[in-house]
N, C-alpha and C positions, 0 to 999 in steps of 0.2 A: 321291469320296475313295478312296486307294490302300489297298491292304492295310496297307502300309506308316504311311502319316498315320495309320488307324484305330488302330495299333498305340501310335503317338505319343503318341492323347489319353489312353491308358489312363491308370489313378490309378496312386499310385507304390508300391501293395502290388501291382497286378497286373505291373508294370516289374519290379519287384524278385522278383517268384516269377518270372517269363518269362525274367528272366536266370538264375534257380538251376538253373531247369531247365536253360537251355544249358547253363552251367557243368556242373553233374552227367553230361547225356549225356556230354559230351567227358571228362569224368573218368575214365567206365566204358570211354571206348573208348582212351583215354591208358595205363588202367592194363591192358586185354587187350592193347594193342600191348607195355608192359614187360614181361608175362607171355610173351610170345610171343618176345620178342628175347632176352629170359633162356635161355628152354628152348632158341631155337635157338644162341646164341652164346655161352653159359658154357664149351663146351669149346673155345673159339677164340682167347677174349678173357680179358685179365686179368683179376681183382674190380675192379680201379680203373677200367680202361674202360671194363667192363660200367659200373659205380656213374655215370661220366660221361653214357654213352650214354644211360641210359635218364632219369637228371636232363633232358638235352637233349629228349626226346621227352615227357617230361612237363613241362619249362618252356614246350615250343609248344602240347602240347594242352590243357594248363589254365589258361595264362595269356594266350599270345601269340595263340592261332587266335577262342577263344568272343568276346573283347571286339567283333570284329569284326560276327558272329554277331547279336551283341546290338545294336550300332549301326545295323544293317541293317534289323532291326526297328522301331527307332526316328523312321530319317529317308532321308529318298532318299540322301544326303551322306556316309554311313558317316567318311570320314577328317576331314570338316568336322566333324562331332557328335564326333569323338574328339579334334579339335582338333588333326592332323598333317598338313593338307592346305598348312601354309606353312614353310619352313625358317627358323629364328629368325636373329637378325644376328649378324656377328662378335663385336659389344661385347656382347650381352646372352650368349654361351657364354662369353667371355672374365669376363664379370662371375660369374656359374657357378662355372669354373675358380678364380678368386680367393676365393671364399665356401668353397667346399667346403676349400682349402687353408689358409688361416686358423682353421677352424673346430678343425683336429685335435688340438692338445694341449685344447682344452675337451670337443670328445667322449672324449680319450681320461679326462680327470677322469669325465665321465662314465659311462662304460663301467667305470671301475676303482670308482667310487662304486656302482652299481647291483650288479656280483661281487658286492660285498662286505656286501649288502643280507641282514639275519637277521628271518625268520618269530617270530612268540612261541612262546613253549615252547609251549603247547598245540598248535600246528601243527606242532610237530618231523616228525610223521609225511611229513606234506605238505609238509614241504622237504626231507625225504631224498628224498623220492619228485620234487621239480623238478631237486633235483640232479642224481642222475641221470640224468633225464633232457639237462637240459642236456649231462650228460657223452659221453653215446652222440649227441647231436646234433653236438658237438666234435670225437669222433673219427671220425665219416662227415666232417666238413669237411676234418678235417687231411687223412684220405683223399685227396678230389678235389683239395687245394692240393697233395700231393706229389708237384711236378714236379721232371724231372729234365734234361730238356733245353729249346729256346726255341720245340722244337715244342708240347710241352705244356705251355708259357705259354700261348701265342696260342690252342690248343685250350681252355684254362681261361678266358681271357682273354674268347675267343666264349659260352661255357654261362655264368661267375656275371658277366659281367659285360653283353656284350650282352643273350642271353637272359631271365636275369634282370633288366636295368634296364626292357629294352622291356614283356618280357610282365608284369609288375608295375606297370607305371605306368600302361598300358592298361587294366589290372584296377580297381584299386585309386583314380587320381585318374581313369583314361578314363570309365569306367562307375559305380562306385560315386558313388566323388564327386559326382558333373555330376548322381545321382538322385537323392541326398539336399540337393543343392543346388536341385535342381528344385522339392524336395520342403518344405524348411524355411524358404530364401529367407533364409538365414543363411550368408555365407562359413566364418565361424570354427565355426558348431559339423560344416556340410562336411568341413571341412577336419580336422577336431579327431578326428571322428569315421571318418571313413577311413581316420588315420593310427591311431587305438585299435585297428581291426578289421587292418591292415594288419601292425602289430607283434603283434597277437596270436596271427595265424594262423603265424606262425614257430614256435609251441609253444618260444621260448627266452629261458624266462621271468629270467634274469638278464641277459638283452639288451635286456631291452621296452624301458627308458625311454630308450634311446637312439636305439631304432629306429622309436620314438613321435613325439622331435624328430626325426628325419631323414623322416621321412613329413610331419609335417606343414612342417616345409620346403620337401617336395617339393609339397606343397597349394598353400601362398603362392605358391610360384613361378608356376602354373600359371594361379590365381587372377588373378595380378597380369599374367602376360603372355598370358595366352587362349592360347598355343602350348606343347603337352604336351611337345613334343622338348627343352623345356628340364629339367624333370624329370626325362625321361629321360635326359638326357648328367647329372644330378647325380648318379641313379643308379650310370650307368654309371661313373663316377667314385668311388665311396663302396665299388665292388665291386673295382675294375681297382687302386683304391691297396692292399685288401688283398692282392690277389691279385701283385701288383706287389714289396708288401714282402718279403709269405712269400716266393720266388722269389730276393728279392737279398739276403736275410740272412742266408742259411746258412750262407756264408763271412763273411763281412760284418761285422764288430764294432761299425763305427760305426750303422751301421741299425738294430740289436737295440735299441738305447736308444728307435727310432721311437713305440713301444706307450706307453713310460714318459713320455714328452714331457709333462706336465702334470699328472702324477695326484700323490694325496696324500704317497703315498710317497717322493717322487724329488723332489730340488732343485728345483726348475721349476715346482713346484703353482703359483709366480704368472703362469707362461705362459698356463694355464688362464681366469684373469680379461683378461688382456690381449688373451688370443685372442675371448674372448668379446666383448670390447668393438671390438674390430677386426670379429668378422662383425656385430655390431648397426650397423656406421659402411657396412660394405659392401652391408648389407641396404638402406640409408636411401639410398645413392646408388644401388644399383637402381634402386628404387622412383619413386625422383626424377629417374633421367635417361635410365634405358634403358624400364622400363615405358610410358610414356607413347607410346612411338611401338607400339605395338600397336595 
């Protein structure tokens, strides 16, 4: 038996410490390389590119490089156990494409529902203090979206949207998922449960419940077609439309309204139901015509 296989039979508390540890090294050495491109390049580079650069170098050392790391551990197959060793079909990223665009005035109900979400008085404390937070989380983002020409689209376009959909999905449905699923022999609470730890570790905490259903959509998908690239193009998708919007509405009057498309506020809150019933019709025709050929 290989090093490897041995490492395979482990149980799923010593899988799960063996990858924290990856995770953790690459952490410390993610975060000495920010520290080191900081001290060299702060008097070179603007805040905003420094704040890119080193997003870029800690989306590959903490997310995008250990998943590998850990798979390797695993199984002779590393891309096969991650499930990216096969490029998915036209109709099942087309089907993707369709899902994630339908879905937007009901996340945007969502997203404007969850804002709008109040702690009980006794935790006043504790929600000035998630405000905040959230608020200095808001203004680092407005940061990296503040692009000004279609170079630094595409330069945003590669960090929140490549980087972040691949090393995220790798993380989160590659490796966690596949060991809690190893582990419980339960899809839904997999899947339920990856996407809990997935929105949580954003620390933005008036975004969870959205970023809860988008995780665990990204689960089903995965689940349902054994090929992770689908995930990740929904990802990639869910980053590149914000990134896409901020970009074209500056001038833009009719776009501005994009955010308002379904929420309680704005004429349109019945978009919100109809879109919702559109992605449950798109989900079932996945499931029913494009799954099966996996």
């Amino acid at each position: 038996m290989s090093w490897i296989n041995k490492y395979a039979q482990s149980s799923f508390s010593v899988k799960i410490l063996m990858s924290l540890v990856i995770f953790l090294i690459f952490l410390i050495i993610s975060s000495i390389m920010i520290v080191a491109i900081t001290a060299l390049c702060e008097n070179h580079m603007s805040y905003v590119e420094l704040l890119r650069l080193n997003l870029s170098v800690q989306s590959l050392g903490l997310f995008v490089i250990p998943p590998f790391f850990v798979a390797l551990l695993f199984s002779n197959h590393p891309f096969k156990y991650l499930q990216i060793s096969c490029a998915p079909s036209f109709m099942s990223i087309l089907g993707v494409v369709v899902c994630m665009v339908v879905a937007i005035p009901f996340m945007n109900y969502i997203i404007d529902w969850n804002e709008a979400m109040h702690l009980p008085k006794a935790l006043a404390g504790v929600e000035s203090w998630m405000r905040e937070s959230e608020k200095a989380a808001q203004a680092m983002t407005d940061q990296i979206l503040d692009m000004q020409s279609v170079g630094e689209l595409l330069i945003v376009l590669l960090i929140v949207g490549v980087l972040a959909g691949v090393g995220e999905e790798l993380t989160f449905r590659g490796i966690l998922q596949r060991l809690i699923l190893d582990k419980c022999r339960n899809r839904h609470i997999a899947i339920w449960t990856a996407a809990f730890i997935f929105s949580a570790i954003h620390f933005q905490f008036y975004g969870f419940i959205p970023r809860l259903l988008l995780g665990a959509f990204f689960g089903y998908l995965l689940i349902g077609s054994g090929n992770l690239w689908l995930p990740i193009i929904a990802h990639f998708l869910n980053n590149a439309m914000t990134t896409l919007y901020t970009y074209f509405s500056k001038d833009n009057l009719f776009l501005t309204s994009y955010e308002t498309i379904g929420t309680a506020d704005s004429s349109t809150v019945w978009m919100a139901w109809v879109s919702l019933a559109l992605f449950v019709f798109c989900c079932w025709g996945f499931r029913k015509y494009l799954f099966l050929r996996y």
